[in-house]
C-alpha positions in Angstrom: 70.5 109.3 134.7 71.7 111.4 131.6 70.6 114.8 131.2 67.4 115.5 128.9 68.5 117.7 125.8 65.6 119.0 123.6 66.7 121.8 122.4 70.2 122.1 120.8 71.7 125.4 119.3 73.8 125.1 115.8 76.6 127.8 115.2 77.0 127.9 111.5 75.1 126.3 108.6 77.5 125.3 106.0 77.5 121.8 104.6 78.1 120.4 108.2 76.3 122.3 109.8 73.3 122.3 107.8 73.6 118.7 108.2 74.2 118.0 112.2 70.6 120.4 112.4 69.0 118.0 109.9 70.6 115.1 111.9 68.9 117.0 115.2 65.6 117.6 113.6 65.0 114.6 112.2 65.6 113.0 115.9 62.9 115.1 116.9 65.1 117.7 118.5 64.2 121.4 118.5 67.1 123.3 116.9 68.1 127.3 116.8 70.4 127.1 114.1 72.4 130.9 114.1 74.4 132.1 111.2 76.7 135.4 110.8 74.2 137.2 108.6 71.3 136.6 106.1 72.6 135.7 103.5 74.2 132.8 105.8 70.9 132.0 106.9 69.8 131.9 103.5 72.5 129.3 102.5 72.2 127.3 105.4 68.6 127.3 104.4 69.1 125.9 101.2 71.4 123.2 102.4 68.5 121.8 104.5 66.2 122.8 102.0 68.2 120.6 99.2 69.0 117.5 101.5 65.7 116.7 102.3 64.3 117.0 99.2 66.9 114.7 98.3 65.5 112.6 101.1 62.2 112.7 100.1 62.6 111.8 96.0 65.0 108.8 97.8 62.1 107.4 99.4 64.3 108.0 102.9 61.5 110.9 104.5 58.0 111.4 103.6 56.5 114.9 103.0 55.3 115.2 106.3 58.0 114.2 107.6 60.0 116.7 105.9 57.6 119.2 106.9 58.1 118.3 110.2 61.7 118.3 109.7 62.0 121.6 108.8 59.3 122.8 111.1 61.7 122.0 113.8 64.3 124.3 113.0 64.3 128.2 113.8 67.2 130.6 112.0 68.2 133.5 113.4 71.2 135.9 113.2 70.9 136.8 117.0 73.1 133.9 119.5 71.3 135.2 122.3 68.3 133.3 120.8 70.3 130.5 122.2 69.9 131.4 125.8 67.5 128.7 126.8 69.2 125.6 124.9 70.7 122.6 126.6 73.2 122.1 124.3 75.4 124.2 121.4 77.0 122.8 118.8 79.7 125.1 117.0 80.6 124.1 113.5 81.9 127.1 111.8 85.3 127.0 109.6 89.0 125.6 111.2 89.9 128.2 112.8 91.1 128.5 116.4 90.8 132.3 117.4 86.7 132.3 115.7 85.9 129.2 117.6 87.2 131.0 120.8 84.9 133.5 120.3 81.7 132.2 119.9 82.7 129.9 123.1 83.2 133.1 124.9 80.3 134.7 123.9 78.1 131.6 124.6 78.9 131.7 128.2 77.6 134.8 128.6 74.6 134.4 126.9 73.5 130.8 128.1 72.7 129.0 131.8 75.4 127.0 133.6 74.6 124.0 132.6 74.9 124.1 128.9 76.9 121.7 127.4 79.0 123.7 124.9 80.1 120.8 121.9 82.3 121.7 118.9 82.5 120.1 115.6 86.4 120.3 115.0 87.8 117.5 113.0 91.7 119.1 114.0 91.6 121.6 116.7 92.5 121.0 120.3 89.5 120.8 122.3 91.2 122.5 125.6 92.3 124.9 123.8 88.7 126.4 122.9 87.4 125.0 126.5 90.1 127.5 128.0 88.1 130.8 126.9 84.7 129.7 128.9 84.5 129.5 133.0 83.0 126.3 132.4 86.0 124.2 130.4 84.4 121.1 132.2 81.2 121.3 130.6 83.6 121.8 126.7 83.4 118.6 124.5 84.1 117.5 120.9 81.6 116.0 118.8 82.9 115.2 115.6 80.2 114.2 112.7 81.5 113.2 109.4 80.4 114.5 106.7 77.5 113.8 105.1 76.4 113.8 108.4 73.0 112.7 108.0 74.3 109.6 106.6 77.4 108.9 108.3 77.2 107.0 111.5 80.1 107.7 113.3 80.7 110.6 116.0 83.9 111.0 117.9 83.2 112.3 121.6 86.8 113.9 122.8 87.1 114.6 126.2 89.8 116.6 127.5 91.4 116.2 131.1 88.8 118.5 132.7 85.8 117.6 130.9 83.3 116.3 133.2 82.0 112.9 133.5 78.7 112.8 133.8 78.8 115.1 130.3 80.5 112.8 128.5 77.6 110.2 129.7 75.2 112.7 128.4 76.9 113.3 124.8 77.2 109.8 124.4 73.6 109.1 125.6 72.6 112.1 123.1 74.6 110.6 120.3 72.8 107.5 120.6 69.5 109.3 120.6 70.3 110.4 117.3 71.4 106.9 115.9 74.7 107.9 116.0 77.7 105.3 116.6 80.0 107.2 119.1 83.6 106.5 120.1 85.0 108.6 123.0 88.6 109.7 122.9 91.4 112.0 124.5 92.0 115.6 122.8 94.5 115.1 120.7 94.8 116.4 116.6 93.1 114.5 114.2 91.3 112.6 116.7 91.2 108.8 115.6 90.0 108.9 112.1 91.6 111.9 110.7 95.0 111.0 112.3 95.3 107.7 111.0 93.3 108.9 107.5 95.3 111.8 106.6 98.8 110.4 106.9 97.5 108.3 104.4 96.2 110.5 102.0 99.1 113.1 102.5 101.3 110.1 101.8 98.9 110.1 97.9 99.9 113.5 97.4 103.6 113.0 97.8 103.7 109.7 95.8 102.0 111.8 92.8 103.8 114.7 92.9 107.2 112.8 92.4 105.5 111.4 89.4 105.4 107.8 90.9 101.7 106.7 89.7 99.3 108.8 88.1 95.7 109.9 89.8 94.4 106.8 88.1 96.3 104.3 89.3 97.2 105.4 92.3 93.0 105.3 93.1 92.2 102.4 91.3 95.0 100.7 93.3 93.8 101.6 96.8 90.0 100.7 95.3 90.7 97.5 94.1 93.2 96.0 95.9 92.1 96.9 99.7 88.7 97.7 99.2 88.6 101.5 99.5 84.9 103.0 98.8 87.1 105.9 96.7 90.7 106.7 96.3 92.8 108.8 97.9 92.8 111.8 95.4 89.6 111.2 94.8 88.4 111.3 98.5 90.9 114.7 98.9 89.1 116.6 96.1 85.5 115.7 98.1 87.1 116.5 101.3 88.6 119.7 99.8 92.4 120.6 99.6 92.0 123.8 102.1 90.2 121.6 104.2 92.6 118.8 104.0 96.0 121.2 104.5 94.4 122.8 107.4 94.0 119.8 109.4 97.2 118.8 108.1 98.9 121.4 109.2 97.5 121.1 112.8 98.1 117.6 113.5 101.9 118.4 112.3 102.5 121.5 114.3 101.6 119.0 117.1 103.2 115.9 116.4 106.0 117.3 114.7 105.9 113.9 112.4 106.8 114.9 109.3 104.8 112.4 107.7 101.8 115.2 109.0 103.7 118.1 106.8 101.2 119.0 104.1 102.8 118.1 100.3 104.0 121.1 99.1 101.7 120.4 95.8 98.5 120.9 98.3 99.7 124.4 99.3 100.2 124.8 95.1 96.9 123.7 94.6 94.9 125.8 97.1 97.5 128.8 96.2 95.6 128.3 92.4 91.9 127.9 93.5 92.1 124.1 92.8 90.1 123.5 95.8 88.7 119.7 94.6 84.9 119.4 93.9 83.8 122.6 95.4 85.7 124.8 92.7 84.8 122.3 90.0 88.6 121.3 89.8 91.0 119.4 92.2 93.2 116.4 91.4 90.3 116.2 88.6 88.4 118.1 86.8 84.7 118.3 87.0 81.4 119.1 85.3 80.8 121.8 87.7 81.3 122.8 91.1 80.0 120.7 93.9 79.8 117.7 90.9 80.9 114.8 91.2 80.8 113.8 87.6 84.8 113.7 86.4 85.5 115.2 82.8 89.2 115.8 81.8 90.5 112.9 80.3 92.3 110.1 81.7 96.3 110.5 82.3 98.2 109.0 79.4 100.4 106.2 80.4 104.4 106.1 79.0 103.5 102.9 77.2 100.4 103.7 75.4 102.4 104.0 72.0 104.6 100.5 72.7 103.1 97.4 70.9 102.7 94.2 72.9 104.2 90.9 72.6 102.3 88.0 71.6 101.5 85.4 75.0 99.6 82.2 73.9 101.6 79.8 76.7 102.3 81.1 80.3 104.6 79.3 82.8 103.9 79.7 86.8 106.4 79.2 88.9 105.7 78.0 92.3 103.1 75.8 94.4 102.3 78.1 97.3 98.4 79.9 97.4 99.4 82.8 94.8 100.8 80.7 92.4 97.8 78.2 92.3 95.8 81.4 92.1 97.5 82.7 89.5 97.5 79.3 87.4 93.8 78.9 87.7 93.0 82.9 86.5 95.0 82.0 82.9 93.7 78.7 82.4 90.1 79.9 82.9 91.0 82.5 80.2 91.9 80.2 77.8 95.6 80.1 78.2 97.9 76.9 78.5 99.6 76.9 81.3 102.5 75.0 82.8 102.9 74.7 86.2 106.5 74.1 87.6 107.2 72.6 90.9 110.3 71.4 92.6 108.9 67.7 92.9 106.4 65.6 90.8 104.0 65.2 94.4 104.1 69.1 94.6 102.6 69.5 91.2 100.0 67.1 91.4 98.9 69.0 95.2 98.9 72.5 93.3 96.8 70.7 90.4 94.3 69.0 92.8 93.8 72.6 94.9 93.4 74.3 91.4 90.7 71.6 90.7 89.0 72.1 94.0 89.0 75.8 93.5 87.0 75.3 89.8 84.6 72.6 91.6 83.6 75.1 94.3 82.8 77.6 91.5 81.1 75.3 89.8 78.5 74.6 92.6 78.4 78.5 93.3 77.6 78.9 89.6 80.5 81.0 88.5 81.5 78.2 86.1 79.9 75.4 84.0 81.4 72.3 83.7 82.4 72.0 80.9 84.1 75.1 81.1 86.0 74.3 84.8 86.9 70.8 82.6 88.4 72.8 80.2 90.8 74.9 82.0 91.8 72.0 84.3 92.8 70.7 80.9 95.0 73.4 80.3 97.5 72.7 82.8 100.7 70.8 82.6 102.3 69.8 85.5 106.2 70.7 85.1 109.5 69.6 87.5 112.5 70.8 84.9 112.8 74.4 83.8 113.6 72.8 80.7 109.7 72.5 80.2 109.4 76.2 80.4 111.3 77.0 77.2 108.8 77.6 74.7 106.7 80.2 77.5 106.0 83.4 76.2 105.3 85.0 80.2 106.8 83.5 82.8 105.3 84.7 86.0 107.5 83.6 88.9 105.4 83.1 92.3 108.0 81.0 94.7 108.9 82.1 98.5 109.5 86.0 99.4 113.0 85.2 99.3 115.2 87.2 97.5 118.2 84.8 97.7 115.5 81.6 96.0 114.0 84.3 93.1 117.2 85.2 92.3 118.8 81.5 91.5 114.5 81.0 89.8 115.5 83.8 87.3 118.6 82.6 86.8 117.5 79.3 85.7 114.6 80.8 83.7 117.4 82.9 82.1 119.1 79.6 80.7 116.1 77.9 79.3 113.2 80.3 78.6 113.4 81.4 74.9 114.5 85.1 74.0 111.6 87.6 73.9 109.6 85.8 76.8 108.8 88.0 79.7 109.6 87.4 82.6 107.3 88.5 85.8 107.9 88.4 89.8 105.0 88.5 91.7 107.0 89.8 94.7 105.4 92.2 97.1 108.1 93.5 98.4 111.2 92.7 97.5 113.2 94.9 94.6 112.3 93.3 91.2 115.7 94.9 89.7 117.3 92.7 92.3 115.8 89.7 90.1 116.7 91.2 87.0 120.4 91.9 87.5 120.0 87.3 88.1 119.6 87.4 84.4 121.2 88.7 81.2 117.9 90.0 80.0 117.1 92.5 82.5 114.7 94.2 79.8 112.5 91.5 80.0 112.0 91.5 83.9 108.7 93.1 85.4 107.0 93.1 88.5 103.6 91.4 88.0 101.9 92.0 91.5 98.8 90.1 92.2 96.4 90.1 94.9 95.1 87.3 97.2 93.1 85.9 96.3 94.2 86.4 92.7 91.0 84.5 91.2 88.8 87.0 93.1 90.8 90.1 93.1 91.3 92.6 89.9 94.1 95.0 91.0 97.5 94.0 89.6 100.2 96.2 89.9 102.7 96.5 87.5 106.5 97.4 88.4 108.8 98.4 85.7 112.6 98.8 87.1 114.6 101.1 85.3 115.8 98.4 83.0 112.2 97.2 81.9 111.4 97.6 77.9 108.2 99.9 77.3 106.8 96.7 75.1 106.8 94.7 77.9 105.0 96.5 80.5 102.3 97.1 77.0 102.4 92.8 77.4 101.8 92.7 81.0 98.8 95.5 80.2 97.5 93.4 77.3 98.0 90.4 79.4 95.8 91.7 82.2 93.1 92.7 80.4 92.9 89.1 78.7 92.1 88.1 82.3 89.9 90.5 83.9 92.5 91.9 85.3 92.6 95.8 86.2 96.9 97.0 85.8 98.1 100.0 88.0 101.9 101.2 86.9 104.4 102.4 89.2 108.5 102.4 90.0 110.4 100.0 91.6 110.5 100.5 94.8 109.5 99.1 98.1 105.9 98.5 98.4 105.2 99.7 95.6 101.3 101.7 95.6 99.2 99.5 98.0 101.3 98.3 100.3 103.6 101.6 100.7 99.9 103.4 101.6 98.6 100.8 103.8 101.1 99.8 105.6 102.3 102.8 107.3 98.7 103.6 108.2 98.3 100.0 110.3 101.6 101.0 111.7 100.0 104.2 113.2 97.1 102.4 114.4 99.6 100.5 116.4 101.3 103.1 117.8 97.9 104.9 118.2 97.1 101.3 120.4 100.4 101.4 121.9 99.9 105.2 123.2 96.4 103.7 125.2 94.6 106.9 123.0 92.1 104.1 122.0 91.2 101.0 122.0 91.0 98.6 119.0 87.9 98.0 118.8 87.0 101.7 118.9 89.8 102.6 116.3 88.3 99.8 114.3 84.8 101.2 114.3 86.4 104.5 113.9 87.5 103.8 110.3 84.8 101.1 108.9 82.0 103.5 110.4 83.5 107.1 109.9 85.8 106.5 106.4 83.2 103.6 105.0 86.8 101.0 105.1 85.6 97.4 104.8 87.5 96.5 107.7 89.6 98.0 111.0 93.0 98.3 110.8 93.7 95.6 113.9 91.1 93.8 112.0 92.8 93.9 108.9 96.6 93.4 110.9 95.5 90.0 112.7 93.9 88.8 109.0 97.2 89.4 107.2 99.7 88.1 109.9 100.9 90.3 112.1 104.5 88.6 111.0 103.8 89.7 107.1 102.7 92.7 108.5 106.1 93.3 110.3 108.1 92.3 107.6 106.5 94.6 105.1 106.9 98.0 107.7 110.3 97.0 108.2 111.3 96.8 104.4 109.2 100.3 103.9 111.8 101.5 107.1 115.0 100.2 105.5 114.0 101.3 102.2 112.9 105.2 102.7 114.3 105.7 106.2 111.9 107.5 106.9 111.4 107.5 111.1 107.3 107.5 111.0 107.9 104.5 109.2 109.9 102.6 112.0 107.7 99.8 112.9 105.4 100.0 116.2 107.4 98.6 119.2 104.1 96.4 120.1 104.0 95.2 116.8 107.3 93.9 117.2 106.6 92.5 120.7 103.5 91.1 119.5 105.5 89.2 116.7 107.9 88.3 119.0 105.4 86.5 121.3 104.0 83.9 118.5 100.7 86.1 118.4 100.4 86.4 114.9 96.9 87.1 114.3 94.3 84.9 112.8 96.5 81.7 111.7 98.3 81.0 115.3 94.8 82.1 117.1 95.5 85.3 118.9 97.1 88.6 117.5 95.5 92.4 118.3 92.1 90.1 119.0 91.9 86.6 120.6 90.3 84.1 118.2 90.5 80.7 120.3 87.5 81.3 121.9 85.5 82.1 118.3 
C-alpha cells in the first residue's frame, strides 16, 4: 500500500517551482515552499499570487478555492522548516554542484523516510542521489512547464532507487492528476532527448540561412501539426535554458547532433534570452510577452513579379495528384489531368468526384459549386495536351529515374514560360531540372497529404530556379489556400529533415529498452502538446516511407545520428510496415 504524503516541501519558487506548489496545493497537499532569501520569497509569492488569479478570471478556481489554495502554502527562508515533510521537491536552476547541496543538507535536516524528488529536466539523477546516505529513497519528477496545466510527469529511477518509492511517486503523481511515465536516468529523459535534437536541429538549419524563422515555424505548424514552432517554442523555453540541457545530454551521448548551435551560445552571450528578456529568435512587446513585434523576415523574391497561371497540368493518378487536381479545380482553375492510359484518367476523375460528393454531404461545398470544379477537369493521355499549361505540377512515383524521362517530355511540349513543379519529397529537384533545357523554370512544389486538407506547401528553389518563378508558385499558393514555406534544395527539405531524424531517435530510444512506445508516445502528445506519438505517427506513415526517407537524409548529410535505427530496418525487413500491412511498432489486426 503506497505511502501517505501530505505534506511536501518545495526548494525554489521560480516559474516551476511556483507552479509544482500550486499543483500541490490545489490537490489539497500542505506545502513548505523555501526560497534563498526574501526577496525570493517574495517572487515566488507573486508567481502563485499571479497564476491563480489567472485561474480565477478563467473561471478554472473559485475565490474560495483560491483562498484555500494559497492558504495551504507556508514560505520560509529556513529548510529546517522542512523537517517533518514526507516528501521534497528541489526545483532550483540546472546546476549540478547547487542541487548537491540542498540534497546534502536535506538529509540532515529531515527523517529517514523522506522521499527526496528533483525537478531536473537534464541532470543525472545518481549523480545528486550520490551526496545523501539515502540514494535509494533519490527520484526524478519532472513537471513541464506550465506545470499546473501540463499533464505529464516523468518519474526516473536510477539503479538504486527503491521500489516501493517509485510505487509511491507514481501513486502521488496520480493524486495530483498527473499522467506519469517512469524511466531509467539518463539525460534528457524521454521528452527532452527526443525534443531537443529537434529543435537544436531548427537552430542549425537557420543559422546557415536555409529558411527563415517564419517558415521554418510555419512549416513544422502546418505540415505536422506542431502547437508552435521550433524557434518559437525555444524563445518560451529560453535559450540559457535550452543550451544548458543541451549541453548535458551531449557531454553524455557525445552525439553531435546534442552539441548546442554555435548561434545559441551567440544569442545567450548577447542577452537574447527569448521571451523572458523581451527578445529571442523574435522580438517582443516586453519581457515575459508573448505578443511578437519586429516585422516579418523579408523573402529574396518579394521584389520578383509573378507569371500569369490560368490552366494547370497534373501529372500523375496516385493520392497526391488527385489531391492536388481537386485543390485547383475548386479554386477556379482548369485543369488537365494526365495519365498514362485513358482507364487511369477516368479512376483519378471518379476519386476526385467522390472526394467533392463527401464534402458536399459534410457541407464544405454546394453543389453547384463541387459540379463546377468537376467540370474543370480534362482528362489527358498525350503530353501533347499539356502544351498550352502555364504550371505544370508533376505528381508521378518517387522515382527519380520516371520524373526524370516526365520532365523531359514536358520539356518537348509544354510552351516556353510555363513552370514546371515536382512534388517530390525527397528526391533532388535539380536532378529533374538538369532532364530539361529550362532548368530555370523547374521548382519544388511540396504538398502535403492530404493536399485538399493540408495548407503547408513547401517551396524548393535549386540553384538554377528564376526568382519570378518561385513569386508564381507563391502567388499560386495563395490563390488556393495554400500557406508557401521557402527553402534550398536539399534532402528533406524543412519538415521532413526535422521530423524524421526525431522518429529515428524514438527508434533507437525503443531499440535501447529505455522505454516503451506507448510511454514515449504519451511522453510527447502529453508533455510537448504533439498531436500524435512518434511510433504512432511511424506505423501511420509506413514504416517503409519512413525508412526510405532516414536513409536519403543519411546519404545526403552523412551525418552518423542520422544512420537509420537498426529495428527500423529489421522491422521493414519483416513486412511490418505499420498501419497498411496490419502490424508495425503497434499490432492493428486485432483493432
Amino acid at each position: 500500500m503506497a505511502r501517505e504524503i501530505s505534506s511536501v516541501g518545495v526548494i525554489g519558487l521560480g516559474t516551476m517551482g511556483a507552479g509544482i506548489a500550486e499543483v500541490l496545493a490545489r490537490s489539497g497537499v500542505s506545502v513548505v515552499a523555501v526560497e534563498i532569501d526574501d526577496d525570493g520569497v517574495s517572487r515566488g509569492r507573486g508567481h502563485l499570487e499571479h497564476s491563480t488569479e489567472r485561474a480565477v478570471s478563467g473561471g478554472k478556481l473559485d475565490a474560495d478555492g483560491r483562498d484555500a489554495l494559497l492558504g495551504r502554502i507556508r514560505y520560509t527562508t529556513s529548510p529546517a522548516e522542512l523537517s517533518d515533510v514526507d516528501l521534497v521537491i528541489e526545483a532550483i536552476p540546472e546546476n549540478l554542484e547547487a542541487k548537491s547541496d540542498v540534497f546534502a543538507q536535506l538529509d540532515k535536516i529531515t527523517g529517514p523516510d523522506t522521499i527526496f524528488v528533483s525537478n531536473t529536466s537534464s541532470l543525472s539523477i545518481t549523480e545528486i542521489g550520490v551526496h545523501t546516505a539515502r540514494p535509494g529513497k533519490v527520484v526524478g519528477m519532472h513537471f513541464f512547464n506550465p506545470a499546473p496545466i501540463l499533464k505529464l510527469v516523468e518519474i526516473v529511477r536510477t539503479v538504486v532507487t527503491e521500489p516501493d518509492v517509485i510505487t509511491d511517486v507514481v501513486a502521488f503523481a496520480e493524486r495530483l492528476g498527473k499522467t506519469p511515465v517512469v524511466i531509467g536516468d539518463r539525460a534528457g529523459f524521454i521528452a527532452n532527448a527526443l525534443l531537443f535534437g529537434y529543435l537544436n536541429h531548427a537552430v542549425r538549419m537557420y543559422e546557415q540561412r536555409y529558411a527563415t524563422r517564419e517558415d521554418l515555424d510555419a512549416a513544422m505548424r502546418f505540415g505536422c501539426g506542431y502547437p508552435m514552432g521550433p524557434l518559437a517554442l525555444l524563445d518560451l523555453i529560453g535559450l540559457d535554458t535550452a543550451y544548458e540541457i543541451l549541453d548535458t545530454m551531449y557531454h553524455q551521448s557525445r552525439n553531435r547532433l546534442h552539441a548546442p548551435a554555435p548561434l545559441l551560445k551567440q544569442m545567450i552571450t548577447a542577452g537574447l534570452l527569448g521571451r523572458k528578456t523581451g527578445q529571442g529568435f523574435y522580438t517582443y512587446d516586453e519581457p515575459d510577452s508573448p505578443t511578437v513585434t519586429d516585422a516579418v523576415t523579408k523573402s529574396t523574391v518579394d521584389n520578383a513579379s509573378a507569371r500569369e497561371v490560368r490552366k494547370v497540368g497534373v501529372v500523375g493518378t496516385g493520392t497526391m495528384a488527385t489531391g492536388i487536381v481537386e485543390v485547383f479545380a475548386k479554386r477556379g482553375y482548369e485543369v488537365i489531368l494526365r495519365a498514362r492510359s485513358a482507364e487511369k484518367a477516368a479512376a483519378s476523375v471518379a476519386r476526385v468526384k467522390k472526394s467533392l460528393d463527401k464534402a458536399v454531404v459534410k457541407g464544405k461545398l454546394s453543389e453547384e459549386d463541387a459540379a463546377a470544379a468537376l467540370g474543370r477537369i480534362s482528362p489527358a493521355v498525350e503530353f501533347e495536351e499539356l502544351a498550352d499549361v502555364d504550371l505544370v505540377v508533376e505528381a508521378v512515383a518517387e522515382d527519380l529515374a520516371v520524373k526524370q524521362a516526365v520532365f523531359a517530355a514536358l520539356d518537348d511540349v509544354v510552351k516556353p514560360g510555363a513552370v514546371l513543379a515536382t512534388t517530390t519529397s525527397s528526391l533532388p529537384v535539380i536532378e529533374c531540372a538538369a532532364a530539361t533545357s529550362r532548368p530555370s523554370d523547374v521548382v519544388g512544389v511540396h504538398f502535403f497529404n492530404p493536399a485538399p486538407v493540408m495548407k503547408l506547401v513547401e517551396v524548393v528553389s535549386t540553384i538554377a530556379t528564376a526568382p519570378d518563378v518561385i513569386a508564381t508558385v507563391d502567388a499560386v499558393c495563395a490563390a488556393v489556400g495554400k500557406h508557401p514555406v521557402h527553402c534550398g534544395d536539399r534532402a528533406g527539405f524543412i519538415v521532413n529533415a526535422l521530423l524524421f531524424p526525431y522518429l529515428n531517435d524514438a527508434v533507437k530510444m525503443l531499440e535501447a529498452h529505455y522505454a516503451e512506445a506507448d510511454d514515449i508516445d504519451t511522453a510527447m502528445k502529453v508533455g510537448c502538446g504533439l498531436p500524435m506519438g512518434p511510433f504512432e505517427l511511424l506505423d501511420v506513415v509506413g514504416l517503409d516511407v519512413s525508412l526510405a526517407i532516414q536513409r536519403t537524409l543519411f546519404n545526403e548529410f552523412r551525418e552518423e545520428g542520422f544512420a537509420p535505427a537498426p529495428l527500423l530496418e529489421h522491422l521493414v525487413t519483416a513486412g511490418r510496415l505499420g498501419r497498411k500491412t496490419g502490424k508495425g511498432f503497434k499490432d492493428y489486426s486485432a483493432r
